[in-house]
C-alpha positions in Angstrom: 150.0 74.6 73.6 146.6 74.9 74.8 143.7 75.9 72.5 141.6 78.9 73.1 138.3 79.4 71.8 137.5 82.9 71.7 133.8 82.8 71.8 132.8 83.7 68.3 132.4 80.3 66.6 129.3 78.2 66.1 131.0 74.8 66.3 131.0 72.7 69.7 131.4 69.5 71.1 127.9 68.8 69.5 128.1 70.2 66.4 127.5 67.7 64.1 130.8 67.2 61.8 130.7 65.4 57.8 133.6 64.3 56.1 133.2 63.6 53.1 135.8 61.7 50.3 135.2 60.0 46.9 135.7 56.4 46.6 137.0 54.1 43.9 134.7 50.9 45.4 132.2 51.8 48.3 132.0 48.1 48.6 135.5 47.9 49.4 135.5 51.4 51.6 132.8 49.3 53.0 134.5 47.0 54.1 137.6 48.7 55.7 135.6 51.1 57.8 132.7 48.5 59.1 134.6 45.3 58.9 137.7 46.1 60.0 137.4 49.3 62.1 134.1 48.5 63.6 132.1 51.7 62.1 128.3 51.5 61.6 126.7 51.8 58.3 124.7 54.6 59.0 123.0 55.2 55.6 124.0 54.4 51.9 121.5 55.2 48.5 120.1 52.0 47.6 119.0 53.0 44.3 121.0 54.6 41.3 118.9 57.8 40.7 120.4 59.5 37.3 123.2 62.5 38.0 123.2 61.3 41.5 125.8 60.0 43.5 126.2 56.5 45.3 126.8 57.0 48.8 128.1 55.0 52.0 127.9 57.0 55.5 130.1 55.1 57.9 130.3 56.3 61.6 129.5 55.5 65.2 125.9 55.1 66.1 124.6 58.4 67.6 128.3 60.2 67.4 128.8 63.3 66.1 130.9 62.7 63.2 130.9 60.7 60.0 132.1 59.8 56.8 130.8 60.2 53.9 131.9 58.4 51.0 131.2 59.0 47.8 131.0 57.7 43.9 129.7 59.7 40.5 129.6 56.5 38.5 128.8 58.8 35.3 132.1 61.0 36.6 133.8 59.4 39.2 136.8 61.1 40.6 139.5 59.2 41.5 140.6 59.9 45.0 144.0 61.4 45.2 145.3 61.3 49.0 148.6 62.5 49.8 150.5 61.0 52.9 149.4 63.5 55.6 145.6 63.4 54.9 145.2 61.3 58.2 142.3 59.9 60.2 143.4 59.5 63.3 142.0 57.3 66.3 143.1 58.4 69.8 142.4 54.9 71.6 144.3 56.2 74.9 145.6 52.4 75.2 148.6 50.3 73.1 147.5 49.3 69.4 145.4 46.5 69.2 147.5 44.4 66.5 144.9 42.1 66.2 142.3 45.4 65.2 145.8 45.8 62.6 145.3 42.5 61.2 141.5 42.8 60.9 141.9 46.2 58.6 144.3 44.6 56.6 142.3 41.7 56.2 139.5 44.0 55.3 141.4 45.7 52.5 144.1 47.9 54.3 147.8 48.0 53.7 149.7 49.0 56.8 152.4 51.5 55.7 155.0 53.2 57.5 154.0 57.0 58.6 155.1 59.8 56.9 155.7 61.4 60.3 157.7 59.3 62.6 156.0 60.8 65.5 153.1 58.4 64.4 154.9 55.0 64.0 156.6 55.9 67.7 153.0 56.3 69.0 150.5 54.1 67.0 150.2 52.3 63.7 148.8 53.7 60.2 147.2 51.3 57.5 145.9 52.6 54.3 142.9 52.3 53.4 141.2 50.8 49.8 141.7 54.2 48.4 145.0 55.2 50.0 143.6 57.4 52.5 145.7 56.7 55.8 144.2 56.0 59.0 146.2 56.5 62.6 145.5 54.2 65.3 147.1 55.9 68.0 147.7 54.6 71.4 148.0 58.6 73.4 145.1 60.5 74.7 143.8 63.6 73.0 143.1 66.5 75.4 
């Protein structure tokens, strides 16, 4: 199925796109996403400013996407993912298992998918918080 755009949106390939996701330990989310996947650190607070949250903004340098993770520490919420809140990875190439081992080293749990469609075609490893993260070996678009 092909996707259509039908001219009335204001979000394009350079749009710039925040997710954004509490966190239990940035340290730890820290981590996973630099350490083991390779992200950048691409700003985090570096001072605890009252009724403010601690930050971590992970993404590739001059992309146009990252994540934002998050902590109240006077109200922190705990992160509740569910097994089809994915991150996927489109890598176009087989699953590096060695990039596997380096995310689990860094904190991840590989887990089987929820959908088998992503075991056939990549691996999924958890990270710190439980949110899943796809490395899949097919193209997108």
């Amino acid at each position: 199925m092909a996707c259509r755009s039908r001219g009335r949106g204001v979000i394009d390939s350079t749009t710039h796109i925040r997710v954004a996701r509490p966190s239990r330990d940035l340290g730890a989310a820290e981590r996973f996403y630099v350490d083991g996947l390779g992200l950048d650190v691409l700003w985090r607070t570096t001072e605890r400013v009252p009724g403010g949250h601690d930050l971590l903004m992970v993404g590739p340098p001059g992309g146009s996407w990252h994540f934002e993770l998050t902590r109240d520490p006077e109200d922190p919420l705990e992160p509740t993912p569910t097994v089809d809140d994915l991150f996927v990875v489109y890598l176009g190439k087989p699953v590096d298992e060695a990039l596997v081992d380096r995310l689990v080293a860094a904190g991840g749990n590989r887990v089987p998918a929820h959908n088998p469609y992503w075991d056939e075609y990549g691996a999924t490893v958890a990270d710190p918080d439980g949110y899943r993260l796809v490395l899949c070996s097919r193209t997108w678009g």
